[in-house]
DOTIDREN-234845 format. One record per residue (C-alpha): x, y, z; residue in one letter. Coordinates in steps of 0.5 Angstrom, whole numbers, plus 500, padded with zeros to 3 digits. Example, Ala and Ser with C-alpha at 12.3 -4.5 7.8 and 13.67 -1.06 7.14 Angstrom:
BEGIN
525491516a
527498514s
END
This chain:
BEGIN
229300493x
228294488x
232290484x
230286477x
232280474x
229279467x
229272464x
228270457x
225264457x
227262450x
234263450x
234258456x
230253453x
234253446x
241255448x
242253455x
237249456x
239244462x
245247463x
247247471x
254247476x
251242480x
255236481x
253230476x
255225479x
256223487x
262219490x
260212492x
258213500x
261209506x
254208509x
250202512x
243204510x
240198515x
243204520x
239208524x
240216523x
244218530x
240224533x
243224539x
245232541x
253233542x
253235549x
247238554x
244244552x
246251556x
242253562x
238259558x
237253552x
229254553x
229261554x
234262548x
229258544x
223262546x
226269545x
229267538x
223263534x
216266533x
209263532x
210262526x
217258526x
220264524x
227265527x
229272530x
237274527x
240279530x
243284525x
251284525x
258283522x
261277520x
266273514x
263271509x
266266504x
273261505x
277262510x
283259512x
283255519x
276256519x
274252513x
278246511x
277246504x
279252499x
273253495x
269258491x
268263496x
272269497x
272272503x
269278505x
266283512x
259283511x
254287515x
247285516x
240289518x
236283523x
232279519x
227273520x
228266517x
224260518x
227254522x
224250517x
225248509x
218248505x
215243506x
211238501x
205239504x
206247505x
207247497x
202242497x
196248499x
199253494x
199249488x
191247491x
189254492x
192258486x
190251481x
198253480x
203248474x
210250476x
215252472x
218245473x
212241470x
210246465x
218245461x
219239464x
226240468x
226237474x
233233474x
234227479x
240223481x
239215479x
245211482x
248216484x
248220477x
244226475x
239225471x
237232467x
230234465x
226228467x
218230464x
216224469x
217227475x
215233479x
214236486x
209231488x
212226484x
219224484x
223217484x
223216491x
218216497x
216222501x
211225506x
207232507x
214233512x
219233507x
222238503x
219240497x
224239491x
224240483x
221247484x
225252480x
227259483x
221263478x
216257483x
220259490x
219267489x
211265487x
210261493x
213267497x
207272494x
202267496x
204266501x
205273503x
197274501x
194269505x
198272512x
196279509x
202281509x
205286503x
208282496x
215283496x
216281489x
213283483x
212278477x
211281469x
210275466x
211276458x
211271452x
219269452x
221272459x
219274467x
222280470x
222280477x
223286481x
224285489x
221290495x
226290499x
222295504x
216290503x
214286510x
212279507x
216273505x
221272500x
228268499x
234270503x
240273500x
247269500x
249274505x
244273509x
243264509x
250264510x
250269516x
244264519x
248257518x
254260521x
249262528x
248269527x
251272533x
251266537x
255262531x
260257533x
265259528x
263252525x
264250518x
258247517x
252249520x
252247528x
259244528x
266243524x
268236526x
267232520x
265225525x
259230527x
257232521x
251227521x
248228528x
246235525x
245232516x
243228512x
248228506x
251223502x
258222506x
255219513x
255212514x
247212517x
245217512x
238215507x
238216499x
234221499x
230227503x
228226510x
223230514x
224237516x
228237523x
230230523x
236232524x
240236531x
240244529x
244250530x
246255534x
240259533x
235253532x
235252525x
235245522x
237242516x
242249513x
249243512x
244237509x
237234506x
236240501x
239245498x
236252498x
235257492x
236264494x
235271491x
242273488x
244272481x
250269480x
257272478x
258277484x
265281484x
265281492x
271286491x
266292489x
261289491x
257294497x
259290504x
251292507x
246287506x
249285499x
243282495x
247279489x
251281483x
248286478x
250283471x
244282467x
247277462x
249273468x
242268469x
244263473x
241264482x
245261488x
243256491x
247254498x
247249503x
250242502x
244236500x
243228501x
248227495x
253232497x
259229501x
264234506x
267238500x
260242498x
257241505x
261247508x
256253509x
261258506x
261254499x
255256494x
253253487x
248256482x
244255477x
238257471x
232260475x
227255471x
231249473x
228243478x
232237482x
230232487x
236235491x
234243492x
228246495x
227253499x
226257506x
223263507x
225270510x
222276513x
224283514x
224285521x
218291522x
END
């Protein structure tokens, strides 16, 4: 089964230009930056903890999530915070994802191997925060270069959805694997069509990000991704709320993981994922939703809360979404494998 978007380009670029529902602006944080981050686990981990690790994460830092049933979206007394969310039963097929965001260093051997320019670059969109305001469409900045410090082992960011889903194929390739996305590029637009049957990379549904933060099968029933304590919040994130936090990205896995070992899924970056935006959860299919189906809706979901965002975004049922061809300093990406 196949999906397609197609994206006009111009009609971005003229009349939309920019345009975003991320947040603009922060709320001053309560923090001493001349803290240290605090890393200390909550309690000691279970008995099985390293077999459970060593079942659940395959060599390539993929992790295993069994297929299942869960609540998608807001709900009352698990989530203290109504947001944009409606809630819904969803049931997933297993799937793989990786325990990491994408980082600098891994972007960097793509970009070096295609002689890529992404999106990003070539219509200078990338958008970063200054004092804690967003600074749209800056041409000076990039993935490689953006307005702070950052290492081969932090996230990439300022990377549009059109240069995740490319990343993806490459990626795919190198290893072997089947192409999940088929990219026609045209003079004033980029349709993309997705293999769902295909066994390479590609960017996780909202339905399935969300059940991965949650903990799968072994979830919690946090809000957050590994706790619903706000006083905890920043062993498991960096986000812009916590007193010890940094203003910008950390390293990938700085910070104490979920159920099921996954790190960074409440804080560092924002994740793009597949789905358009502009979903009616009431008629859409509750097995393996992958997004709305409206072809005037252009905008993509981008989920997971970031080193700008404070409590109210950072819950992992909340989503915001913008133009595929936007980049900022705050939004990266992970990957995700069907199960063979």
């Amino acid at each position: 089964m196949k999906k397609s978007i197609i994206i006009s380009l111009s009609l971005i670029v003229a009349v939309n230009f920019g345009y975003t529902q991320v947040q603009d602006e922060i709320p001053p944080p309560k923090r001493d930056p001349g803290l240290p981050l605090s890393h200390e686990r909550d309690e000691k981990p279970a008995d099985n903890y390293e077999h459970l690790k060593a079942t659940l994460i395959g060599e390539d830092k993929m992790v295993f999530i069994e297929g299942g049933t869960y609540e998608m979206g807001f709900k009352k007394g698990r989530d203290s915070r109504n947001n944009n969310s409606e809630l819904r039963l969803v049931t997933l097929d297993s799937f793989h994802i990786s325990q990491f965001e994408v980082t600098v260093g891994e972007f960097r051997e793509f970009v070096d191997s295609m002689k890529y320019e992404t999106v990003v670059e070539k219509y200078g969109t990338c958008s970063v925060f200054e004092n804690k305001v967003l600074l749209k469409n800056q041409k000076d900045y990039s993935w490689k270069s953006i307005n702070f410090d950052q290492t081969d082992n932090h996230p990439v960011t300022c990377i549009s959805w059109f240069d995740a889903v490319e990343y993806c194929n490459w990626l795919s390739e190198k290893h072997g694997l089947e192409k999940c996305y088929n990219i026609e590029k045209k003079t004033y637009s980029i349709n993309v069509e997705c293999n769902w049957e295909a066994n390479g990379y590609r960017l996780p549904t909202e339905a399935e990000w969300e059940y991965a933060a949650r903990g799968g099968k072994l979830s919690g029933g946090h809000r957050y991704a590994g706790t619903s304590d706000d006083a905890l919040l920043h062993r498991y994130s960096n986000y812009s709320g916590d007193k010890d936090s940094v203003n910008h990205t950390s390293s990938v896995g700085s910070f104490q993981p979920n159920e099921i070992f996954l790190y960074d899924m409440s804080g560092n970056v924002s994740e793009w994922c597949w789905d358009k935006s502009g979903v009616d959860r009431k008629i859409s299919p509750v097995e393996n939703p992958k997004g709305s189906d409206l072809s005037y809706r252009q905008e993509r979901v981008i989920k997971g809360g970031n080193w700008t965002t404070f409590l109210m975004v950072m819950e992992v049922s909340r989503h915001q979404y913008s133009l595929p061809i936007n980049g900022y300093s705050h939004i990266g990406f992970r990957l995700c494998r069907k199960v063979e």
